[in-house]
Backbone bond lengths (Angstrom), bond angles and torsions (degrees), N, CA, C in turn:
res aa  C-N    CA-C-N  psi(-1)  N-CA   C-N-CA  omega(-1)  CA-C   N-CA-C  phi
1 X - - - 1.453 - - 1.523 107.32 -
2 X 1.157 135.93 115.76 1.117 160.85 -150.49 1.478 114.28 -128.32
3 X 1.208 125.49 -6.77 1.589 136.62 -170.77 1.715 95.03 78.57
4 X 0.867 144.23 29.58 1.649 135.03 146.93 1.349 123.40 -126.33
5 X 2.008 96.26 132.73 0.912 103.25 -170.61 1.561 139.56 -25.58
6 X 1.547 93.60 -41.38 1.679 110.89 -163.40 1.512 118.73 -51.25
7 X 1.891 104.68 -21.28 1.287 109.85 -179.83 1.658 115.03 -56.48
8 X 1.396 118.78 -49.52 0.885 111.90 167.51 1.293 147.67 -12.44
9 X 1.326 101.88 -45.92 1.589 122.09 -174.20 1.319 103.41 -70.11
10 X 1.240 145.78 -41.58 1.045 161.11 177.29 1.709 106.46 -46.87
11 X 1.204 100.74 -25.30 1.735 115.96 -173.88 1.683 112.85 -87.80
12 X 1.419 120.07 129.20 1.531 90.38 153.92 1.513 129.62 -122.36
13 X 1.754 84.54 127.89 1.880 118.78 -150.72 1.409 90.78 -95.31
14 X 1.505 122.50 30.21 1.628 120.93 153.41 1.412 105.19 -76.92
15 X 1.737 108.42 165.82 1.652 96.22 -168.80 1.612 112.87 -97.33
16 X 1.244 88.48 15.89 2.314 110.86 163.21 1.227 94.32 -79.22
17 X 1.585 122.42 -41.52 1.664 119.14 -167.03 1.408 96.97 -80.68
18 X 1.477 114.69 -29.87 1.529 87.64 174.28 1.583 147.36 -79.85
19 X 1.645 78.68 -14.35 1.522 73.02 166.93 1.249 136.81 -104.26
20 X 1.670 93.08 -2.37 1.707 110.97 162.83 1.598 116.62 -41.48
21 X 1.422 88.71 -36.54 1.775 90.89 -142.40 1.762 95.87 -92.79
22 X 1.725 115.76 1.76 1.433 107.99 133.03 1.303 143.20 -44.17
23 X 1.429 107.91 -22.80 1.670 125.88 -179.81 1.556 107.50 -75.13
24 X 1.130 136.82 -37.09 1.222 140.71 178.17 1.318 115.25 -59.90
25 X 0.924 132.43 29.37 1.877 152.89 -170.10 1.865 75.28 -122.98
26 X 0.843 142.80 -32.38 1.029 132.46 177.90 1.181 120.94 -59.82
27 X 1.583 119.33 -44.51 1.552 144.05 172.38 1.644 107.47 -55.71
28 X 1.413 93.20 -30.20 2.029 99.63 -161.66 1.162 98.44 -58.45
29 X 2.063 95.86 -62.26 1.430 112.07 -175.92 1.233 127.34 16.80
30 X 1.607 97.95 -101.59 1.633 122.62 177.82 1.900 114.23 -43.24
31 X 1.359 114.03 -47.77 1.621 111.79 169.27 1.523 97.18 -50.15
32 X 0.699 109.54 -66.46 1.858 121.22 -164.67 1.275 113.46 -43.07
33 X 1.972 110.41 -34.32 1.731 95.99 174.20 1.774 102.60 -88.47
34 X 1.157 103.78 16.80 1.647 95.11 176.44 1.475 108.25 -93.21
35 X 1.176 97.53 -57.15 1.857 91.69 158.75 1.373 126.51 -37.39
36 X 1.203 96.82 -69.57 1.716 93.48 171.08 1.469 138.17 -43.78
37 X 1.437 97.53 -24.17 1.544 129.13 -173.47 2.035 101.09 -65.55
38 X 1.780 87.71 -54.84 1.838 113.17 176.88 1.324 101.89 -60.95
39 X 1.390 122.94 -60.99 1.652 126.19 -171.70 1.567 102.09 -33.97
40 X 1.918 104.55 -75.54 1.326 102.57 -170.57 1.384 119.28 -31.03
41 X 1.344 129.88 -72.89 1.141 165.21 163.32 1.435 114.10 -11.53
42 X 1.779 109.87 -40.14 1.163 110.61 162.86 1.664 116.11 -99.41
43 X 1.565 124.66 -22.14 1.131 119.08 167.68 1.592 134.12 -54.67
44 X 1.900 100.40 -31.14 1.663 105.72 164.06 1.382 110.08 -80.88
45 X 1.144 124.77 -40.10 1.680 112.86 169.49 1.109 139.20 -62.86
46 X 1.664 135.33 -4.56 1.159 156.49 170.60 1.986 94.40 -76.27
47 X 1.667 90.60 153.34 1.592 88.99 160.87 1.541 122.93 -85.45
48 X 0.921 124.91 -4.63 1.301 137.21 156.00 1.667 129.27 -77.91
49 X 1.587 89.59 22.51 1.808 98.98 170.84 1.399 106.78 -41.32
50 X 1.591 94.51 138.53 1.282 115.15 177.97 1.827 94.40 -126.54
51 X 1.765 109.83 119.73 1.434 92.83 158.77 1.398 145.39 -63.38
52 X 1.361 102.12 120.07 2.104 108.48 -167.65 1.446 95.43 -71.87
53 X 0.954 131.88 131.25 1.785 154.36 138.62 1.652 91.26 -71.21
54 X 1.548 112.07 100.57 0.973 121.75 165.02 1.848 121.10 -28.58
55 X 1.438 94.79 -63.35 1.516 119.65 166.13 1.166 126.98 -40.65
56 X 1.038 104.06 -82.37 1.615 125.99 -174.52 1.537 98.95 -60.42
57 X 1.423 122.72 -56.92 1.460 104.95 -178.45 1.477 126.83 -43.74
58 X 1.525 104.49 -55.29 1.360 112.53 171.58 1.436 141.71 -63.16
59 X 1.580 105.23 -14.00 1.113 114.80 164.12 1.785 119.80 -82.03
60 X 1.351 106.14 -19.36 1.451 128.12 -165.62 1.638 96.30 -89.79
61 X 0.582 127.10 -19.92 1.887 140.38 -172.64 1.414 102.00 -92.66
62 X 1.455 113.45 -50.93 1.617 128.29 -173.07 1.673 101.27 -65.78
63 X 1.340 106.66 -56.17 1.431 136.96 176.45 1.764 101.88 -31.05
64 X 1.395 100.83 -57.18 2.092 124.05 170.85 1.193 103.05 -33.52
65 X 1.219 103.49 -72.84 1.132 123.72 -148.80 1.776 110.04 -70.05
66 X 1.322 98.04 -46.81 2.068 104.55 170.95 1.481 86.29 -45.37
67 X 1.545 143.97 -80.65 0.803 158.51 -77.79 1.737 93.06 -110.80
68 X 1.866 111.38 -60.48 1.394 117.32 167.72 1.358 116.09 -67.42
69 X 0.894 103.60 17.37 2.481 108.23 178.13 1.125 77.67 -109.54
70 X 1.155 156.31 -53.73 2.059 128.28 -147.48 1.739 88.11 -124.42
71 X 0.994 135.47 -30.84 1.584 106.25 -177.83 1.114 103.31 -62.62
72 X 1.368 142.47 -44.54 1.715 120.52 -170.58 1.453 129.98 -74.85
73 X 1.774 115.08 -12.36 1.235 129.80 173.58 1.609 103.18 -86.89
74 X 1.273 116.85 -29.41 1.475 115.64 -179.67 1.279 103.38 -73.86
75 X 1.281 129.23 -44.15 1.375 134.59 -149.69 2.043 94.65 -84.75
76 X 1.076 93.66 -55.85 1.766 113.22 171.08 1.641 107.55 -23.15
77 X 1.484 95.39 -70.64 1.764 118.55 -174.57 1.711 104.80 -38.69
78 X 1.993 113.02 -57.58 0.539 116.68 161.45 1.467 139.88 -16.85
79 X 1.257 133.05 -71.95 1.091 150.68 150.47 1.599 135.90 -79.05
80 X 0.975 133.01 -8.73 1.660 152.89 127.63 1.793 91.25 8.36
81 X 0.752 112.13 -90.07 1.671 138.42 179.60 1.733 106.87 -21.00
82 X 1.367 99.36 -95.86 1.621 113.13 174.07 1.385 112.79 -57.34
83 X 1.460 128.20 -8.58 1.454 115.29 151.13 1.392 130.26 -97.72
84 X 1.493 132.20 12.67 1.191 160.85 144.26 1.556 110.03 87.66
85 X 1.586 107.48 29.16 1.718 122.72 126.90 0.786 167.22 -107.32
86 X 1.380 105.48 29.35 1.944 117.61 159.15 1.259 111.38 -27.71
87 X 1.058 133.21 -78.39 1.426 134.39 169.86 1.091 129.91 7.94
88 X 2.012 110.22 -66.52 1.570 123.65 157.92 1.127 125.51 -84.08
89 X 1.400 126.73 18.68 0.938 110.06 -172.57 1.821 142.88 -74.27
90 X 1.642 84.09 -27.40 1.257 88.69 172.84 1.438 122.99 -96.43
91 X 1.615 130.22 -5.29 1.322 155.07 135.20 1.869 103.44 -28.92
92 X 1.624 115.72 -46.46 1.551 113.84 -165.33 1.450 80.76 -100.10
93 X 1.153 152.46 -49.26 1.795 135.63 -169.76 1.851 94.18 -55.15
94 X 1.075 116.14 -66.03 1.245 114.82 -175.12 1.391 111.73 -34.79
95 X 1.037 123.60 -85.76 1.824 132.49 158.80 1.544 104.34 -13.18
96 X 1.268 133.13 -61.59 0.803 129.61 -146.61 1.896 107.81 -92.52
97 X 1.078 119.01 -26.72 1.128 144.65 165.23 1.466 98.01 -43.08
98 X 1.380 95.01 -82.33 1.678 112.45 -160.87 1.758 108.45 -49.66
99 X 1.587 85.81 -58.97 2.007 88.64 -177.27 2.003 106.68 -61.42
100 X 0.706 86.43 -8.36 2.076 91.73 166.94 1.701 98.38 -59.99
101 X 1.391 122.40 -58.44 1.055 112.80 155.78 1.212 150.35 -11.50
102 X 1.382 103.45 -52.70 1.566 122.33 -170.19 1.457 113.90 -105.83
103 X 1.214 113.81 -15.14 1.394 130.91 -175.45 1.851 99.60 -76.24
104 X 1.790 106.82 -45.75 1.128 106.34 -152.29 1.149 87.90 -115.31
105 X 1.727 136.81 29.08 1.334 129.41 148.64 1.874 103.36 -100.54
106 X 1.618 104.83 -20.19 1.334 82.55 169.67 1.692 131.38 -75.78
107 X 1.463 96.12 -49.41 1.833 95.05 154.03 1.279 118.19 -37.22
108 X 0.972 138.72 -51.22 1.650 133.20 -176.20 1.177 100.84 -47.50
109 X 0.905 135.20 -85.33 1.829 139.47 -164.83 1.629 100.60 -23.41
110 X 1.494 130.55 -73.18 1.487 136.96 165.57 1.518 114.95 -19.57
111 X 1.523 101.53 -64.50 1.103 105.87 173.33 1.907 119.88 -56.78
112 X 1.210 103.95 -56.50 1.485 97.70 178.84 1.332 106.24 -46.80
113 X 1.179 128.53 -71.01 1.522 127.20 -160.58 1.373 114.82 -47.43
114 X 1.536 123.04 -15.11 1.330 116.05 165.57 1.399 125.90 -90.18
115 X 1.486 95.91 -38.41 1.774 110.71 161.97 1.456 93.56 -27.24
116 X 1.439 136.95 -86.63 0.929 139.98 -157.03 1.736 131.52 -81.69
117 X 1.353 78.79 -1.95 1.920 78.74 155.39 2.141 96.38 105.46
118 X 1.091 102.92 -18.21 1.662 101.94 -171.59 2.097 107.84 -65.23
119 X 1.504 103.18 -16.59 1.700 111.90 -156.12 1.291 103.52 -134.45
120 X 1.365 143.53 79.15 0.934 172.00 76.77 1.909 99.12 60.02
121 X 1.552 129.89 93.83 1.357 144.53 -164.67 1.695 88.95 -37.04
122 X 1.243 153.69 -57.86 1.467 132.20 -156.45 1.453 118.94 -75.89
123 X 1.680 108.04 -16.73 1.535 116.95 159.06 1.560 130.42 -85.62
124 X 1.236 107.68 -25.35 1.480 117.30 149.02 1.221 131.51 -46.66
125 X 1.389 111.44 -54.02 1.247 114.01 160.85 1.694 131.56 -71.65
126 X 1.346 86.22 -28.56 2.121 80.02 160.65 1.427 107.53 -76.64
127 X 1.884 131.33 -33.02 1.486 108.22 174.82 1.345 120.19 -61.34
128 X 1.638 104.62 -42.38 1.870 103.90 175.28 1.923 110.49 -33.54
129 X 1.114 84.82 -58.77 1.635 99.34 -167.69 1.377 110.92 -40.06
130 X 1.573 118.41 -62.61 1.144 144.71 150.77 1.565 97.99 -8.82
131 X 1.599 106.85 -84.60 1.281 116.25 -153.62 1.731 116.28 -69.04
132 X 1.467 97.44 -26.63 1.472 109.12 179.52 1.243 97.42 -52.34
133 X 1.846 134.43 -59.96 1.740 135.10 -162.16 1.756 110.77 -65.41
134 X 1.955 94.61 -13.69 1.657 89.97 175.81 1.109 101.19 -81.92
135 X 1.510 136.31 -31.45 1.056 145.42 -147.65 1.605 101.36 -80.26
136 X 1.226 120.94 -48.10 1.391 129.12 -172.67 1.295 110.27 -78.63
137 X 1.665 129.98 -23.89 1.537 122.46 167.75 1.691 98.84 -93.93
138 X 0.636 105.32 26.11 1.687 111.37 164.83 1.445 114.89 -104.48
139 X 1.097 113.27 -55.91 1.560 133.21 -177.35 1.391 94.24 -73.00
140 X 1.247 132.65 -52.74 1.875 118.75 -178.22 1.531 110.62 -66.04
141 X 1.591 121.21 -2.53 1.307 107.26 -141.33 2.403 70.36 -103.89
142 X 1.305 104.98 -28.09 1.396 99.63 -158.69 1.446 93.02 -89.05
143 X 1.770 127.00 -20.28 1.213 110.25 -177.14 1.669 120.28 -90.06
144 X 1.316 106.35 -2.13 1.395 129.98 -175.45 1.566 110.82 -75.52
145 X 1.383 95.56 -59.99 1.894 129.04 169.22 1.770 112.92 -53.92
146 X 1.620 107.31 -66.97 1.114 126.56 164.09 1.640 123.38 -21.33
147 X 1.518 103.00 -83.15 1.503 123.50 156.01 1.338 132.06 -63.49
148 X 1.014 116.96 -7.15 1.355 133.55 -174.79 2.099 96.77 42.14
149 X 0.940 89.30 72.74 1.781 102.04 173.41 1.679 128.98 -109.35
150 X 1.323 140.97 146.96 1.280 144.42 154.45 1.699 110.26 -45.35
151 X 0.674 103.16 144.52 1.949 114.36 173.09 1.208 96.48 -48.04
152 X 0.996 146.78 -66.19 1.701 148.66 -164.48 1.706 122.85 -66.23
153 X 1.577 103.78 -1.69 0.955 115.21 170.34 1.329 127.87 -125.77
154 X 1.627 104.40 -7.56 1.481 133.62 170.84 1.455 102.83 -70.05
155 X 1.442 105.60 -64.19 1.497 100.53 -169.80 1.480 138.07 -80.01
156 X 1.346 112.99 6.42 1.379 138.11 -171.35 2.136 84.64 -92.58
157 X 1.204 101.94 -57.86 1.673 104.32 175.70 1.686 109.58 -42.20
158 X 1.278 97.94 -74.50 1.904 108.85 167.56 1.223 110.83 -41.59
159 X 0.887 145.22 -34.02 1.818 150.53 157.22 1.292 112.73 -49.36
160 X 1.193 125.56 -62.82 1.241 159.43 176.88 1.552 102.89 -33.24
161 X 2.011 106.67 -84.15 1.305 106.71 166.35 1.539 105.73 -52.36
162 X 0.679 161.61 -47.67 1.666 143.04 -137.38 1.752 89.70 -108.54
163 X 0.808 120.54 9.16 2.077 118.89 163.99 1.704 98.65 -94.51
164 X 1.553 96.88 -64.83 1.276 98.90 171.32 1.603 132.59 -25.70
165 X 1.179 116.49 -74.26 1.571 135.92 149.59 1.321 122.50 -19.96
166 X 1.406 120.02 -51.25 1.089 138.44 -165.67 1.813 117.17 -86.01
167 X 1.507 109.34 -46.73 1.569 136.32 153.47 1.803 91.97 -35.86
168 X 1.563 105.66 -77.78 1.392 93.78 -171.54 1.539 141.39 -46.66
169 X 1.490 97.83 -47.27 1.319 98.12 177.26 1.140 127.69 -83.68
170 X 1.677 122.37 -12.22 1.472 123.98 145.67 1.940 125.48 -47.61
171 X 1.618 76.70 -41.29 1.655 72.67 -173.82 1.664 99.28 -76.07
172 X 0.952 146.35 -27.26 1.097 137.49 -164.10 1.676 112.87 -88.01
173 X 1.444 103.76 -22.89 1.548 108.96 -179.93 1.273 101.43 -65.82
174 X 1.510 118.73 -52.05 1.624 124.36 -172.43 1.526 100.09 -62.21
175 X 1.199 141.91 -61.02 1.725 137.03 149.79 1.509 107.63 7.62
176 X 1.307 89.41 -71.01 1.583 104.56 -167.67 1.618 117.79 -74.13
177 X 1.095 124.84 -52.20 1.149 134.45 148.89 1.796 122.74 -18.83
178 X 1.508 86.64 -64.13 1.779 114.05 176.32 1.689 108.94 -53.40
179 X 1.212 127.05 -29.48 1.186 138.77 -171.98 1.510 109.06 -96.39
180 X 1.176 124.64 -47.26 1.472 112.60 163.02 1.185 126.52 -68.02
């Protein structure tokens, strides 16, 4: 996705494709235990160790993640309407679905290389950083395209998901936290 339309086509924005392209949380998966893999890894090495429950952490992360795949399409649907894109909507879930993919195969790589000792936690966190600003002209570029929207209405959406996201895994850290 490149910000033109044409990508689209490439998609299928039937509403079988849309709910297919819920399945691709499947694809995340595996990135996702690599992160998690890095998280741990950096959570005992910080002075602010926190003991990892092998278990429970990883299920609690997984848990996130179910959780940030349908709150933003639910929440979206919601309002779709009174912001005068119903229309695209299931054209931008689709898009948005899929490039979830790509977003969270590029984080993986960062993450792996520290998993394994090659990336050193204070450079990790400058690639995150890095990757997070790719991450966010990525996501405006499919909700812009997607919805066919003005910038001023693109990025309030991109805000939106990334509150969303963010709500969750706060609330869930304190969960988790709260329990140990």
């Amino acid at each position: 996705m490149n910000g033109r339309a044409e990508g689209l086509q490439e998609l299928d924005l039937t509403l079988e494709g849309f709910w297919r392209s819920f399945g691709a949380v499947i694809l995340i998966i595996p990135f996702t235990l690599v992160a998690i893999s890095s998280e741990k890894i950096a959570l005992t090495a910080t002075d602010h160790a926190v003991t990892v429950l092998a278990g429970s952490f990883v299920s609690l992360r997984l848990f996130g993640l179910a959780l940030d795949w349908v709150a933003f399409p639910i929440f979206f649907a919601l309002v779709a309407r009174p912001l005068g894109v119903a229309t695209h909507y299931v054209p931008f879930i689709v898009a948005r679905n899929w490039s979830a993919v790509v977003i969270a195969g590029m984080f993986a790589l960062p993450h792996a290389l520290h998993a394994t000792g090659f990336v050193p936690l204070p450079v990790l966190s400058f690639l995150l950083l890095a990757l997070f600003v790719v991450a966010l002209r990525f996501s405006y570029l499919v909700v812009r395209t997607a919805l066919a929207v003005p910038v001023m209405m693109a990025v309030p959406v991109v805000l939106l998901q990334l509150l969303i996201g963010i709500l969750i895994e706060v609330s869930l850290d304190r969960i988790f936290v709260g329990v140990m």
